[in-house]
N, C-alpha and C positions, 0 to 999 in steps of 0.2 A: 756481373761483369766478368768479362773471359780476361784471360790472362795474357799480353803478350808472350808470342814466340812459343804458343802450346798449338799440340795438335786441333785441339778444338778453334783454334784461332786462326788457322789454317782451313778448315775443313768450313767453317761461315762464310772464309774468305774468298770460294772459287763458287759460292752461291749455288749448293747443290738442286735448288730447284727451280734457276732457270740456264743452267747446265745444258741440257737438251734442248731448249732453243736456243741458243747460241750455236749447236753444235751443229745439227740438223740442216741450216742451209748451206751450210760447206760439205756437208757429207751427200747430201741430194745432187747440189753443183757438182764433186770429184765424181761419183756415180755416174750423172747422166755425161759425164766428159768422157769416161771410160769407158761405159758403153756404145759411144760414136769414137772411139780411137783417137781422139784428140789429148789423151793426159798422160801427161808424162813428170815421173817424179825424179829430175834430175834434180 
């Protein structure tokens, strides 16, 4: 058992290995917007 409020209980908690698919289609979507000059980070 992990401990609350520890780093390790933190580090479970943002699911390091499906991190990169969660990340991946927003990062491909801002890319392909950016390279059609539609994105804008106001």
């Amino acid at each position: 058992m992990v401990k609350q409020n520890s780093w390790k209980a933190w580090l479970l908690a943002s699911r390091p290995k499906t991190l990169t698919a969660a990340c991946m289609p927003v990062a491909s979507a801002s890319a392909l917007a950016w390279s059609d000059g539609k994105f804008k980070a106001d």
